[in-house]
ZAKELO-320148 format. One record per atom (N, C-alpha, C, O): x, y, z. Coordinates in pm, whole numbers, plus 50000, padded with zeros to 5 digits. Layout:
XYZ/...
END
This chain:
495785211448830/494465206148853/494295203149001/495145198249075/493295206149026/492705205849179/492575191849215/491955185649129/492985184249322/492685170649385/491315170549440/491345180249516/490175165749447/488955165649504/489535160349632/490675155949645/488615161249723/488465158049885/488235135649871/488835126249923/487085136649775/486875125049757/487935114849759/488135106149843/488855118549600/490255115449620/491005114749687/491585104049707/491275124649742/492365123449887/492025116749952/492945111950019/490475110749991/490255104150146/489965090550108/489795081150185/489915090249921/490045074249909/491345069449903/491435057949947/492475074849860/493845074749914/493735070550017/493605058450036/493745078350101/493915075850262/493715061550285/494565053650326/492325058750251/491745049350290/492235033450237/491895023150296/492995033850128/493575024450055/494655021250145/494885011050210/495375034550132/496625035750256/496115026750366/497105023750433/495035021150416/494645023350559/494435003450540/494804994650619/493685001950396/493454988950363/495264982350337/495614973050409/496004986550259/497684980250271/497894980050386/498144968950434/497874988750453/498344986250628/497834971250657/498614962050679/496484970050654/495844960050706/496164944450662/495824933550708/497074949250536/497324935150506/499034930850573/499974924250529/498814936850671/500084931150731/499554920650906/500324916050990/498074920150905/497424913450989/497964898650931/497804895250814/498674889851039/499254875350997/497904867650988/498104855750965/496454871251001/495564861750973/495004860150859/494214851350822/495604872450781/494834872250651/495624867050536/496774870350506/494804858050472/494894848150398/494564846850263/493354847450243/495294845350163/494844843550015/495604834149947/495254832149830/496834825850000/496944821249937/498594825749911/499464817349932/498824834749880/500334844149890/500644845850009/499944846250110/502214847149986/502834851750060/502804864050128/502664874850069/502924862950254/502834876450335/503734886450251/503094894850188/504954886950240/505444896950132/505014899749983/505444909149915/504084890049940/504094893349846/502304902949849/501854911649774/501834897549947/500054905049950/500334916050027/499354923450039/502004922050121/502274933250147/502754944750009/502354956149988/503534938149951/503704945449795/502194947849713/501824959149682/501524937249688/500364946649613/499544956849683/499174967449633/499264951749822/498694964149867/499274975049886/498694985549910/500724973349876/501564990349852/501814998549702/502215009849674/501354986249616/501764989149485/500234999549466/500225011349432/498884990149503/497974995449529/497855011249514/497485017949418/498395015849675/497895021249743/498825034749691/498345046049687/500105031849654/501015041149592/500505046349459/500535057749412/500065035449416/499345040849257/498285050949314/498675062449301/497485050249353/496175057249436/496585071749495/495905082049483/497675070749552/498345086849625/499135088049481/498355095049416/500335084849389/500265091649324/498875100449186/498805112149151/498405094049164/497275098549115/496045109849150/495375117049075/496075108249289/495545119449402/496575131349416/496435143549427/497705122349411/498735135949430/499335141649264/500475146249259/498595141049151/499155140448985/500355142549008/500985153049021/500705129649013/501945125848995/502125110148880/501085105948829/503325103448851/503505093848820/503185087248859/503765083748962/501815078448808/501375062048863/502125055748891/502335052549008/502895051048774/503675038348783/505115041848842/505965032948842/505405053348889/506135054648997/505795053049164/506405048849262/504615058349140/503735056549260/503725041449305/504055037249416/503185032549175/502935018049223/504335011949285/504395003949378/505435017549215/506625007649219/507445011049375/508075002649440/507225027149419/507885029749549/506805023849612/507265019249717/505515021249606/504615016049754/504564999449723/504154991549809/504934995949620/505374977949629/506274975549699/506094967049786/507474981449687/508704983849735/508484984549901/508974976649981/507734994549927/507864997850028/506744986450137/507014981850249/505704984850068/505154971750162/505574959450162/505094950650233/506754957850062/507594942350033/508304944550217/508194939250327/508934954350159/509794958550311/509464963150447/510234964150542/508294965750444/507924972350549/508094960650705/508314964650819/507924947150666/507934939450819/509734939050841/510194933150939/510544945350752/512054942950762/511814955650843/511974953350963/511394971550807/511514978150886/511034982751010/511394992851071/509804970451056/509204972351146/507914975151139/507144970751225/507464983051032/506424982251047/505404976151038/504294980851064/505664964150998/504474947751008/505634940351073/506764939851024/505214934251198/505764927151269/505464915651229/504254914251210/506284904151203/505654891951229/505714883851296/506734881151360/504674877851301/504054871851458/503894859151403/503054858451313/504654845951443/504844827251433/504454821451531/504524809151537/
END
């Protein structure tokens, strides 16, 4: 089955919103690791689905991976 354009660039764009939650001003209430995991769980569910693949594989490597991401650098945090 064919991925629409639509799809792919709302992916992207989810992708683009998890990034953003690694800004130290944004606020809900959770923990910075933990509002980095949903927006990867998010955003993984979203590309696998764009990409037909496994959701809930999708969700669990991009939780994973935004839990971790300020360990690997890529959300710095800033005190």
């Amino acid at each position: 089955m064919q991925t629409s354009l639509f799809t792919r660039l709302a992916g992207a764009s989810l992708v683009l919103l998890g990034l953003a939650a690694c800004d130290p001003n944004y606020q809900t209430g959770l923990s910075p690791d933990t509002q980095r995991a949903a927006g990867g769980a998010v955003a993984g569910a979203v590309i696998a689905k764009a990409l037909d693949e496994d959701i809930a594989t999708g969700a669990a490597l991009g939780g994973a991976a935004g839990a971790l991401c300020d360990d690997a650098g890529v959300c710095q945090r800033r005190y």
